[in-house]
Structures are given as C-alpha cells and as structure tokens.
N, C-alpha and C positions, 0 to 999 in steps of 0.2 A: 504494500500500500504506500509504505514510505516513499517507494522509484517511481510510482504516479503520479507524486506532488513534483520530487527533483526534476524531472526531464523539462515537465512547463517552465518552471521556475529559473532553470536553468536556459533555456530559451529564451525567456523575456529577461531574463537579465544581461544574457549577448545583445540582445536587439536595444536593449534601452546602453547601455557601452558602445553600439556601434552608434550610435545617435548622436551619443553625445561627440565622439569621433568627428564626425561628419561637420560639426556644427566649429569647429578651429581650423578648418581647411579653409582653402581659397580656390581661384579659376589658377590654371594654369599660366594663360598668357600665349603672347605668342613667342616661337620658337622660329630663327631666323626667318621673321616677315609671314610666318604662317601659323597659324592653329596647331595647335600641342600635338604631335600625335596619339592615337588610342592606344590605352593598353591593349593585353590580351586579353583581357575580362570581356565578358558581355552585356559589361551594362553601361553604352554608350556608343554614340551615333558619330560620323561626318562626313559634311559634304565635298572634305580636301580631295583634293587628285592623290591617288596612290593610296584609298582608304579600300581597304577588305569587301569584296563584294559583300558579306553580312551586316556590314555594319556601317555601309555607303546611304546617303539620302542624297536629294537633291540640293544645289545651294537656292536660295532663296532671292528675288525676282524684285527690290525691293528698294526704297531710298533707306535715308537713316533716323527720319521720322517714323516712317512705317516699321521700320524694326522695332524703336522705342516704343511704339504704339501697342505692335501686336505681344510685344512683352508684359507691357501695363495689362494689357486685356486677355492674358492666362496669368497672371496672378505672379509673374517674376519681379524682380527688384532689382535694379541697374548699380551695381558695383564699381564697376567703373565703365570709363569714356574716352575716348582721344574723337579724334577725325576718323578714323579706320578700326576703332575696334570698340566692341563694349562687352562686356560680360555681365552676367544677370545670378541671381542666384533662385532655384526655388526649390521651397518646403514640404515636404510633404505632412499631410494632416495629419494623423495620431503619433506617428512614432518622431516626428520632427526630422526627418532625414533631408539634409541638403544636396541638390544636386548643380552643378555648375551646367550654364549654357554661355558659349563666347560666338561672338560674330564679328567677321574680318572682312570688311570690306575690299573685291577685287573687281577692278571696275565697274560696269554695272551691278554685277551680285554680289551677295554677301555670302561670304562661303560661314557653316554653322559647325558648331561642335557640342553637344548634350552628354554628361557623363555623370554620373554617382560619384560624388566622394570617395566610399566606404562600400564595402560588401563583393559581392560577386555578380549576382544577376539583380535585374532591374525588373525582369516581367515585362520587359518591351517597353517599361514605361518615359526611356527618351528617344524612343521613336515615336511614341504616341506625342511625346511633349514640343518634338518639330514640327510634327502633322497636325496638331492646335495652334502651333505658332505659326506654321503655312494660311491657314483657315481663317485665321484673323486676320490675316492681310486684305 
C-alpha cells in the first residue's frame, strides 16, 4: 500500500523540481546570426535551414508588428527585442513550465524557434504553439 502512495508522490514531486527548473532558464539567443540550434530532445520546433525533417515548421510570412501581435494574442510575453530578433516566453497552466519561442528576422520572414526548457517530450505542444502563432497572424 505504502509503493501506491511513493510512485505519485514521487512523480509530482519530479514534475513540481522540473518547474521550478524551467522557470531560471532563458531563450537561447542567437548563434552566429541564426536561431540556437535544436537539441536532440523532442520537445521543440524550427523553421532554420538545416533543421530535422521532424522537427522542421515553416518560417512565418510576417512584419515585426504582427509577430509582437500574434505573441500578445497566444498568451506569450516578449523578453526581449532588437531590430531582428525577439524572444517570448510562455507558461504553461498548472505545472508553471516555461517554454522559450525566438524569432529572427531574415528578410521578409521570420525564421521561429519553440522549445521547452526542461524535460524531454513536449506532447507536440510547440508545434501546436507555432500553429497558434501562425493562426493569429
């Protein structure tokens, strides 16, 4: 009875540690003029030349209003800014998990980058979170 209590307990006590994790991170940046590359993990997207067909998106179509816009309107919060880059950060609801989104502007488009902090899988959830940022454009 007592290893029925441990396993949950021990579960949410990983997931409330990776939260807090999550939450003293920062974006990447960019790395010589481009968006960070991706780890090996699967819990993150880009639109750079040279990204993993798995984990490739499109870049986005878009000034640098409408990027700050359609960030505002999924629920991110702009970290930082230049002329060519900004990065965002968002939360997720119960467990508070941050996840960084950066965008680099390359002439007309903006090439994007969505990735978790912390953990291993996302549940697709920054691929879903390009394909909301697409959508509010």
């Amino acid at each position: 009875m007592r290893l029925l209590f441990l396993i949950p307990a021990t579960i949410i006590t990983g997931m409330i540690i990776l939260s807090l994790l999550s939450q003293r991170g920062k974006a990447k940046g960019l790395v010589d003029g481009r968006l960070s590359p991706l780890p090996s993990k699967p819990n993150c997207v880009s639109s750079e030349p040279g990204t993993d067909s798995d984990k490739q998106v499109e870049p986005l179509s878009t000034n640098k209003d409408g990027v700050k816009a359609a960030i505002a309107a999924t629920g991110g919060t702009i970290t930082s800014e230049s002329d060519d880059y900004i990065s965002a950060t968002y939360t997720s609801g119960l467990m508070r998990f941050v996840d960084d989104v950066e965008f680099r502007r390359d002439g007309k488009l903006w090439q994007i980058r969505s990735a978790s902090r912390v953990g291993h899988s996302d549940m697709g959830a920054n691929r879903k979170r390009v394909k909301a940022i697409r959508a509010a454009l």
